[in-house]
N, C-alpha and C positions, 0 to 999 in steps of 0.2 A: 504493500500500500504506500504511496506517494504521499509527503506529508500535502502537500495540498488538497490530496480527498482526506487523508486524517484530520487537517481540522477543520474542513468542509462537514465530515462527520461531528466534528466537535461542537463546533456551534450548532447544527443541527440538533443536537443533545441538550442542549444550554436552554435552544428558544421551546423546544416543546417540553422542557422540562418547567421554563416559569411560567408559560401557557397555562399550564396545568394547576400551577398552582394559585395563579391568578382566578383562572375558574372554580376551583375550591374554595376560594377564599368568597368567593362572590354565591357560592351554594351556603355555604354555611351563615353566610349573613341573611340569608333568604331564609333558611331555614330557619333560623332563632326569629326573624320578625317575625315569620307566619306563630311560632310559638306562644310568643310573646303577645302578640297581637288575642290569640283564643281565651289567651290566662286574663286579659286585660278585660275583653267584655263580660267577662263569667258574672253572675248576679251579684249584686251586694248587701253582706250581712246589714243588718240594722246598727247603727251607728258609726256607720263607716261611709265618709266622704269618696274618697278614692282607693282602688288595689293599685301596684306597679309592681307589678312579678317582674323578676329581676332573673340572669345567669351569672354564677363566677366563673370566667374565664383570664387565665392567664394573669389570676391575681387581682381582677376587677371586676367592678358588678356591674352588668352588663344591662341596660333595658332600653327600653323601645320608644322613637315617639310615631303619633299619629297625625298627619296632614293630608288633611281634604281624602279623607277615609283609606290614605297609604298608608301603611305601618312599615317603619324601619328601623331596623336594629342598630346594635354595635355603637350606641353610646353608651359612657363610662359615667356613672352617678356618684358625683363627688362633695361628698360635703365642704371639704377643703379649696371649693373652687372659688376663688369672689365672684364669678359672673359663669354665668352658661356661655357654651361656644359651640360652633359647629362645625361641620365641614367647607369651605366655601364654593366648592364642585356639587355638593350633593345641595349647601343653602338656595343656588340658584335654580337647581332643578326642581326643588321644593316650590320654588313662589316668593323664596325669602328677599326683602330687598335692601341691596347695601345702604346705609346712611355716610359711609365714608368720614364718620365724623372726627376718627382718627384719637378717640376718648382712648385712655390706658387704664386698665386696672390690674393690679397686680392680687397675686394671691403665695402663700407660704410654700406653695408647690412648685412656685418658680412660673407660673404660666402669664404670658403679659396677651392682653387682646388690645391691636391697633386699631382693626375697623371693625363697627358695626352690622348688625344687620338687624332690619326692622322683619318678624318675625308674625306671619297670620296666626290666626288661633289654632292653635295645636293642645295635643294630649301628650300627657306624661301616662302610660297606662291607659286609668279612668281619668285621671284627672285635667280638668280642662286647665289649659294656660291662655289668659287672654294675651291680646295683640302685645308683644313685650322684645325687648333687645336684647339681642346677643352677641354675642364677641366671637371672631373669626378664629376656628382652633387652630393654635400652632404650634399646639404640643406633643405633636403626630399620634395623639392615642384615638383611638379608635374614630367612630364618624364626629366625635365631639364629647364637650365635657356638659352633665347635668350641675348646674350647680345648687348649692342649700341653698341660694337667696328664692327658688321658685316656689318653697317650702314653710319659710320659717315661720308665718302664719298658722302653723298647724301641729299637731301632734304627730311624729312619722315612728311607727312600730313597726322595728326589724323582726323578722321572722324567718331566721335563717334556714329553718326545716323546711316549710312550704316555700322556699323562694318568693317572700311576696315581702314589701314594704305598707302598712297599712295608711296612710293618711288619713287623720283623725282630726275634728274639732275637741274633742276630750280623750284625752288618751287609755279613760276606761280602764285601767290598772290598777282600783286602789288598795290592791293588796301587794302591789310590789313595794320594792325599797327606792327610795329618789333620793336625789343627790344634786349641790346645785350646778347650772352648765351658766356660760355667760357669752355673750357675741361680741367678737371683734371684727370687724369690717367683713360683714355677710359671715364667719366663720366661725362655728361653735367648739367651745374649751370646756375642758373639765379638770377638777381637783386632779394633782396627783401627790400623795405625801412621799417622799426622798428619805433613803436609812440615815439620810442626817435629822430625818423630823422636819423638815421644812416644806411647809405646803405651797404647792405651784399650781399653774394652771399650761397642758399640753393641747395642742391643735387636736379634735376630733377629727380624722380621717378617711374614711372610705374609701379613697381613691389612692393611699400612700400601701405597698406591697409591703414592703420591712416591717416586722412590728411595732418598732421603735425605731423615732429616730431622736437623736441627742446632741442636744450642743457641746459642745466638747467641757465647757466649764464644769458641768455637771458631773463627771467624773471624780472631780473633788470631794461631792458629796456623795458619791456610790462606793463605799470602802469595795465591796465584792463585787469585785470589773475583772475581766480576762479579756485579753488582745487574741481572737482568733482569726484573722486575716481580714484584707482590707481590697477597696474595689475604687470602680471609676463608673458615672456615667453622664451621660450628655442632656444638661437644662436650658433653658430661654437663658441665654445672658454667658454663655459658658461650659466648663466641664465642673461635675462632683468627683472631688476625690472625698473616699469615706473610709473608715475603718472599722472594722466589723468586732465588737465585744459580745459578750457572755453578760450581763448586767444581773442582782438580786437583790433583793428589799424593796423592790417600788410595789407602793400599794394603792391600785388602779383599777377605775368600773368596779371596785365594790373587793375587791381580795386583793392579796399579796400574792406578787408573780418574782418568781426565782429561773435564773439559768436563761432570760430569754436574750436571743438577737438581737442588737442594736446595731442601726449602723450611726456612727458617730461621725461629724463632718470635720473634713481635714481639710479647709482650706476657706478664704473669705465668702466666697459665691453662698454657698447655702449658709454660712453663718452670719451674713447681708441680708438674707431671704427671710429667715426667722426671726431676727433684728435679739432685742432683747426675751422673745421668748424661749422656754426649755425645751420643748420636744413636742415631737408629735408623736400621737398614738394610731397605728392602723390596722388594716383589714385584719391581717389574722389575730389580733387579741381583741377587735371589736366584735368579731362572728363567732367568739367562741361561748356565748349567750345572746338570750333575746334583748332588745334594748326598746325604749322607748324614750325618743329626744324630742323633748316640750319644750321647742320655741319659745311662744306664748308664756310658758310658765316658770321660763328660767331653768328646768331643771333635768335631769337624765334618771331613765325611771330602768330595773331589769328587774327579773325573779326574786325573792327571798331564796338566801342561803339554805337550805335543810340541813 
């Protein structure tokens, strides 16, 4: 074989191989809207405003909106976002219209939105969103970021068994334990007490994979730290370098957690981002109970302990 048909053959390999996966990628979005889409109209209990069934993939919680009776997936529901964003390929084929107004909002995740887009009424789920702005995603995660601000008027009960988020005017729990949450620019904190006893308040996040992330000062106050290796990845503004510990004593959502993952930030970019706050808390120690986050009521509601 002639290297010219060898890598005539090669590219040939190349292109029907990302063919393929491009078409996968476009099944599987199809697939989870139509899902999403049937969990969304199912009937509603009595005292329940909206459902928004939700998929974890790939570390995020995946749900759907609905425009002019299409359903589309593969947006990521982020508490920790200050604004919603979307695609700007799929906002136009939606109906959405730019405003180009060139407004910046920043959020602790690192995501800045340049331009606008003026947004028809749409569904989250059940839930209706009237005419409202969004910010252009260019955080390359999925078709866009949900953010808490569409929310915070309401009661939202995680229900990680049923994959569903409830949207509530009363969040109807009152035999759980609460605790109180507080808002900083569209994004909801909670207590967390530090083995030095000092009470703080970390970003509530949905959309952060790590289960912890840490500013580095904090360290000082975590006598039981272990350096298990350290990483790099790519945000608005930059690169993260991070450091991966073992952290034990922080007592968080209602218990003490030992032994877990942090990534600690090594470098100004995310220690910029966070500014003077400690850390954030995410997906895997928020999903591993039901939660209920009352907006309205200041406060974060889960199970009683047995």
């Amino acid at each position: 074989m002639t290297l010219r048909r060898f890598l005539g053959l090669v590219t040939r390999v190349v292109l029907y191989g990302s063919l393929l996966t491009a078409l996968g990628a476009v099944l599987v979005w199809r697939h989870q809207s139509e899902q999403l889409a049937r969990r969304s109209l199912a009937p509603l209990a009595d005292g329940l405003v909206a459902l928004i069934p939700f998929e974890i993939t790939d570390g995020h919680v995946h749900c759907a909106l609905r425009v002019d009776g299409q359903t589309t997936g593969g947006f990521i529901f982020d508490t920790c976002a200050a604004a919603s964003s979307v695609d700007p390929q799929w906002a136009r084929e939606a109906g959405f219209g730019s405003t180009m107004s060139g407004s910046l909002a920043h959020s602790p995740a690192g995501v800045t939105f340049i331009y606008q887009w003026r947004a028809p009424d749409f569904f989250v789920g059940s839930l209706p969103v009237r005419s409202h702005l969004v910010g252009e995603n260019i955080s390359g995660l999925g078709r866009g970021l949900i953010g808490y601000e569409l929310f915070s008027d309401k009661c939202l009960v995680f229900d990680w068994t049923a994959s569903r988020i409830e949207a509530r005017n009363d969040c109807g729990r009152s035999h759980w334990d609460f605790e109180p949450v507080r808002v900083e620019g569209g994004v909801p904190q909670v207590q967390v007490r530090l083995p030095s006893g000092r009470l703080t308040w970390f970003f509530l996040d949905t959309g952060c994979q790590p289960p912890l992330v840490l500013a580095r000062r904090l360290l000082d106050e975590i006598p039981d730290h272990r350096r298990i290796g350290h990483g790099t990845a790519e945000v608005t503004g930059g690169q993260l370098d991070f450091l991966l510990y073992e952290v034990s004593g922080l007592e968080l959502l209602g218990r003490r957690h030992d032994d877990v993952e942090a990534s600690v930030v090594a470098n100004t970019v995310r220690d910029g981002l966070l500014g003077e706050h400690d850390g954030v808390i995410g997906l895997p120690l928020i999903r591993q109970q039901d939660l209920a986050l009352d907006g309205p009521g200041s406060r974060l509601g889960r199970p009683p302990v047995r």
